[in-house]
N, C-alpha and C positions, 0 to 999 in steps of 0.2 A: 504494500500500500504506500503515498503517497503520504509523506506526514512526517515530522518527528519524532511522533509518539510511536510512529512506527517503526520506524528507525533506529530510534532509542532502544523498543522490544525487542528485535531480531536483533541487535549489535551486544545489548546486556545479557538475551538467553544464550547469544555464540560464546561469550565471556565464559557465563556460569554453567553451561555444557564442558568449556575445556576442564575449569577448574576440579572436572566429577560431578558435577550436580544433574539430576536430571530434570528439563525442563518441559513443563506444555502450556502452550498459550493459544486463549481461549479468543476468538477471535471474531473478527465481520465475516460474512462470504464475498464483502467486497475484494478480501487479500487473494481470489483467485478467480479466475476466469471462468464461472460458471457454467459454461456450455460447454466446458472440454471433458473429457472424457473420467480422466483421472482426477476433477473437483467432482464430478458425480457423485465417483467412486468415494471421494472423502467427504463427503455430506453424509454416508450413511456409516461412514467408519469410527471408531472409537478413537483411531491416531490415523496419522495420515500414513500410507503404505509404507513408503522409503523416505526417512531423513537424509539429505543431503550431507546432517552433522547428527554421529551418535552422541543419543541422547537430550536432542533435541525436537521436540515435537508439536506443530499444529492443527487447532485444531478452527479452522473457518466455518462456524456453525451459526453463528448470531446474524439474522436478515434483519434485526431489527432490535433495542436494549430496550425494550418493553419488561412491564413487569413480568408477565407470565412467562413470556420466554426466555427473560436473563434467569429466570427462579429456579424453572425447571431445567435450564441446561446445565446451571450452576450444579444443584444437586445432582444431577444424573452422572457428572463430572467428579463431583466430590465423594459419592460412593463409588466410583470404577476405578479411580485412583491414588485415594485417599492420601493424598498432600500433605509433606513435613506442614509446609508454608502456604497460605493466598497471599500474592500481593497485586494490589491492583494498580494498575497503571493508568494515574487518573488527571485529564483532562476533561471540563465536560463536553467540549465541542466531538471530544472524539467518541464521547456517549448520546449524540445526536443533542447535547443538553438535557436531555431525562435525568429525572433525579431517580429512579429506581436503582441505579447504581451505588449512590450514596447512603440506598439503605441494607443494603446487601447482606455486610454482616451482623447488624443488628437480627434481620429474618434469616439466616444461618445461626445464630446466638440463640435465639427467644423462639424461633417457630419451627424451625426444621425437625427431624427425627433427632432423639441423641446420639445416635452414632454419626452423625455429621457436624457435630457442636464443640469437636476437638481441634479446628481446622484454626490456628493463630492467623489472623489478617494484617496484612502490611499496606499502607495506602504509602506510593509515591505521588507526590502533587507536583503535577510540570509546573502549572501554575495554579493560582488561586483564584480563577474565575467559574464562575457561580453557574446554576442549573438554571434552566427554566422551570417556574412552578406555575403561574396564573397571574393575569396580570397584578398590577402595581402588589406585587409578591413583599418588594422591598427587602427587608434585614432577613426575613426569614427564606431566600435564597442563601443568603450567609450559611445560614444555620441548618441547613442540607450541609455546607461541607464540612461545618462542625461535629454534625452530628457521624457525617462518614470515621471524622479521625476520632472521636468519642469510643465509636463500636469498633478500634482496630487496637490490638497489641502494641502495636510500632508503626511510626510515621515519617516516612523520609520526603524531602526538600533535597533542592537542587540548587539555592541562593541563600546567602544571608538573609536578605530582604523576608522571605518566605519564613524563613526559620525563626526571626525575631518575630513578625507577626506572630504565629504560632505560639511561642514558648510563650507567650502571657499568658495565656490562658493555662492556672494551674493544676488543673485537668488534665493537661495534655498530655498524651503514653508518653512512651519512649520515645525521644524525637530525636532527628538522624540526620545530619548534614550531610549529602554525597551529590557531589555535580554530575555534571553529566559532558561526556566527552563529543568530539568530535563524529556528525555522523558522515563526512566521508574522507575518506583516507584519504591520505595524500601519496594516491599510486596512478601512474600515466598509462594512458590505455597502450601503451606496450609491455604494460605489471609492472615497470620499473618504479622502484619505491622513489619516492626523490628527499633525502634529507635534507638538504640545505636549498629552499627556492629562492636564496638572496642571490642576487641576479643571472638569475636562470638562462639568460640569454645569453649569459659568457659559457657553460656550461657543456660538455661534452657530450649530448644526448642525440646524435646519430640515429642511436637503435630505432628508435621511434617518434618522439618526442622534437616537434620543430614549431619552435613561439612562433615563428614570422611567419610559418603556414597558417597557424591557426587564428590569426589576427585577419592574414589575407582572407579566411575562410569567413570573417565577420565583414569585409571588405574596409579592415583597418591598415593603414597605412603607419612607418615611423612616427610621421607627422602628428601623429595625433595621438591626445591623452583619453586613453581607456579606462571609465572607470568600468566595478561590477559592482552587482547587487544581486545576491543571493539568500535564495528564501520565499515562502509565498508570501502575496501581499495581506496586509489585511490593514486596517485604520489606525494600530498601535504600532505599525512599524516605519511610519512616516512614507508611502510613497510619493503623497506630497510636495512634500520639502523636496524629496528627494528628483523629482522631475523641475521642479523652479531652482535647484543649485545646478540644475545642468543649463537651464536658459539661461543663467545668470552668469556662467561660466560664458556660453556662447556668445553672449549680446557685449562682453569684453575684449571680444577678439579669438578666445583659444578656440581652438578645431579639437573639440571633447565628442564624445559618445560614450554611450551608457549601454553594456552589457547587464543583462537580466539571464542571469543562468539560473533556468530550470524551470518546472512547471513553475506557475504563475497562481493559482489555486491549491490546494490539497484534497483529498476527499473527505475529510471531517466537516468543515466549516460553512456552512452555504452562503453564510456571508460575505466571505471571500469576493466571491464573482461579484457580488454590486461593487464592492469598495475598490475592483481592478477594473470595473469599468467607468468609473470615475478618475484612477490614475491613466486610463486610456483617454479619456475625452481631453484631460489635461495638455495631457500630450499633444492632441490634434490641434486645440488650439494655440497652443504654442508654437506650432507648427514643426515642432520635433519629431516626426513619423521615422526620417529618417539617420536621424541620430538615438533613435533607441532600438538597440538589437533582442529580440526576445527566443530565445535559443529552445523553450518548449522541457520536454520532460527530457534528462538523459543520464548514462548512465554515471556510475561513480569516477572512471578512470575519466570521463570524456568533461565530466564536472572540474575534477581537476585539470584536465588543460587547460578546460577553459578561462579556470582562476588564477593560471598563472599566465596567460594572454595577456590579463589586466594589467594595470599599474599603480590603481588604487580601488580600494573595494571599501564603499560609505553604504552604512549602514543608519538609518538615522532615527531608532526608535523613538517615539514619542516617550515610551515610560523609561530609559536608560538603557544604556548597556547592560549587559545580565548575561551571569554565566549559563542561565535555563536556556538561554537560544540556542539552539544549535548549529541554527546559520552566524551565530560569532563564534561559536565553537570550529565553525570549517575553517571560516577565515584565519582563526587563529591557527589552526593547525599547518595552513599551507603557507605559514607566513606573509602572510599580504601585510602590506602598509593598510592601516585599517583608518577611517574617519569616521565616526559613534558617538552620540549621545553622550552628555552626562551620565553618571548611572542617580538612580532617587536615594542611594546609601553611599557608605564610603566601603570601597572596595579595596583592599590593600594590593593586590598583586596589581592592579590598571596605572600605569605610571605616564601619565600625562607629557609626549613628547619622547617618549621611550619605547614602549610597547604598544600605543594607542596613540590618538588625536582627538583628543576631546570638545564638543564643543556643545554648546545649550542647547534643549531640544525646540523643537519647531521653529527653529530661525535658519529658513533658506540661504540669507545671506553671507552669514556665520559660516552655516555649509560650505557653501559655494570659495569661501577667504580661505578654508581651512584644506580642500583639495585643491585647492593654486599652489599653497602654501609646498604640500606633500611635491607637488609636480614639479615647484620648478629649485628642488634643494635636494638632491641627490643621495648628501649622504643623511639627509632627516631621513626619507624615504628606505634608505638602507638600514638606518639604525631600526625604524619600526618592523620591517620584515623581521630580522634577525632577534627583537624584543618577543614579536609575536610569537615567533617557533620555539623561541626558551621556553616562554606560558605556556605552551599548548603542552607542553612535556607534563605539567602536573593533572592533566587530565585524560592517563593514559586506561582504558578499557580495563585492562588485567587488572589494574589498582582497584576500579572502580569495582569491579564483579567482586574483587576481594571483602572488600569494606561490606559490600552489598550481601554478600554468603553468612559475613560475623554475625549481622542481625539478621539474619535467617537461623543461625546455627543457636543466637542466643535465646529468640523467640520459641525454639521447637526443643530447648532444654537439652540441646548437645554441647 
């Protein structure tokens, strides 16, 4: 599937399969092409035929996170496999917004059979945005997600931000800082891993891997400053700004273009599509058609070229920089010069003109001063690649699945 959240599942259960664990995840039927043959076949299966990776297993059953069907899949699950650990992986876009989700373990606690009532639950929160209930719902959408981390053992977070909100409440289980790493590698669709993307362009890579093809293949020239933007759009990740610091850039003279790698929506969010067609009309009128490149879904090697094509990747969330994104997690990983938001807390590892380029959120202008800035100073530009690849080192998968197993290991009393 198309997502972080999904992303994030298939890259943490690859983790926690290596480590020995065995994993199953419970899933959309959207994660498979349902007219083919062998999704047939796995609609009526208890696991899917062949894992790709021992001991790890899906399961694409859920058409829908309604009450009856999350209730009854959930249990039929928890008696066929009877789980050290649940942990749910919880956005609610990626639960259609339903709150049946949130009450899950409560009715596995209080309502199920007792031999299903042994099952410890682990809620991770990508973020902390709220269910839909009925209108003007108000605070008591809050409190569906209070009530999710209420009915769970352990609770992990992927930001400070999250974590401090959280820990007030002194109720709160076991609460669990573990970020969340990069979801795509930084390997060139000829598999070559690439350690060092500071200037890639001096760089010996033959085998496969040639920038000035794949700039031509955007119909980018020397001449001209590449930014990217990578990530779907939505209304908190500024694509706004982010189209008026590219006017703003133009109508001073530079010959810029904006790269947009990767799909453009996800399939969780349906909000998505209005708020990209509002950065599309932006667009139109500004008369920018053809200085923004939209490159569509692709794969991970082909993502990585295309990120290192670029020569500056802005990001310009509206709520900060934040380690829960993942599309800062790529950046960071493949070393780009990055331009981002403030964050809305203090973040120790972001070091403003080192590893990052920090500038206020929703001020295109700001934007637009601070990628001139990157472009036209070489070795700023170099020092933040080379900032950004150190960071990305503390957010390596193996660590993460590690941390991730202790509070499995401490919740299931081994």
């Amino acid at each position: 599937m198309e997502g972080g959240v999904a992303d994030f599942t298939r890259l943490l259960g690859t983790a926690l399969a290596a480590l020995g664990a065995e994993v199953h995840i419970l899933t959309s039927t959207k994660a498979t092409d349902m007219n083919s043959k062998d999704a047939k076949a796995m609609k009526s299966a208890k696991t899917n035929p062949q894992s790709p990776i021992p001991n790890l297993h899906c399961h694409p059953l859920m058409r829908s996170w309604g009450w009856r069907p999350l209730y009854t899949t959930v249990g039929r699950l928890l008696g066929e496999l009877r789980p050290d650990v649940v942990n749910i992986q919880y956005q609610t876009a990626a639960f259609d917004m339903r709150p049946a989700i949130n009450l899950l373990p409560s009715v596995v606690r209080y309502v199920s059979p007792r031999a299903l009532r042994s099952h410890p639950f682990v809620v991770t929160f990508h973020d902390l945005l709220v269910p839909y209930l009925f209108p003007k719902a108000g605070r008591i959408r809050w409190g569906a997600n209070l009530a999710l981390a209420r009915a769970c053992q352990g609770v992990i977070v992927t930001n400070t931000q999250d974590q401090e909100r959280l820990g007030a409440y002194p109720w709160m289980p076991r609460l669990e800082l573990i970020p969340i790493g990069s979801n795509i590698p930084c390997v060139l669709p000829d598999r070559q891993v690439l350690i060092h993307p500071t200037n890639v362009e001096n760089q010996n890579l033959s085998a496969g891997y040639d920038r000035a093809k794949w700039r031509e293949r955007w119909g980018i020239g020397d001449d001209t400053l590449l930014l990217c933007y990578f990530g779907f759009l939505n209304a908190s990740k500024g694509g706004e700004e982010l189209i008026a610091a590219l006017d703003s850039l133009c109508r001073s003279g530079r010959r810029a273009s904006l790269l947009m790698i990767g799909g453009a929506v996800g399939a969780s969010d349906p909000t998505n599509q209005t708020y990209l067609e509002l950065v599309k009309r932006s667009i139109r009128e500004r008369g920018l058609e053809q200085r923004v490149i939209w490159t569509g879904y692709m794969s991970p090697e082909e993502v990585s070229a295309s990120f290192l094509s670029a020569d500056v990747c802005v990001l310009p969330y509206r709520d900060g920089a934040s380690f829960r994104r993942g599309s800062f997690m790529a950046a960071l990983a493949h070393g780009m010069p990055i331009v981002t938001t403030q964050p809305q807390g203090i973040i120790s590892q972001l070091r403003d003109g080192e590893n990052i380029l920090l500038v206020p959120p929703q001020d295109p202008q700001a934007l637009s001063a601070a990628v001139a800035r990157v472009a036209n100073d070489m070795e700023l530009r170099q020092r933040l690649s080379a900032g950004a690849q150190a960071l990305s080192k503390e957010f390596d998968w193996g660590r993460i699945a590690a941390r991730t197993l202790e509070v499995y290991h401490a919740l299931a009393g081994r």
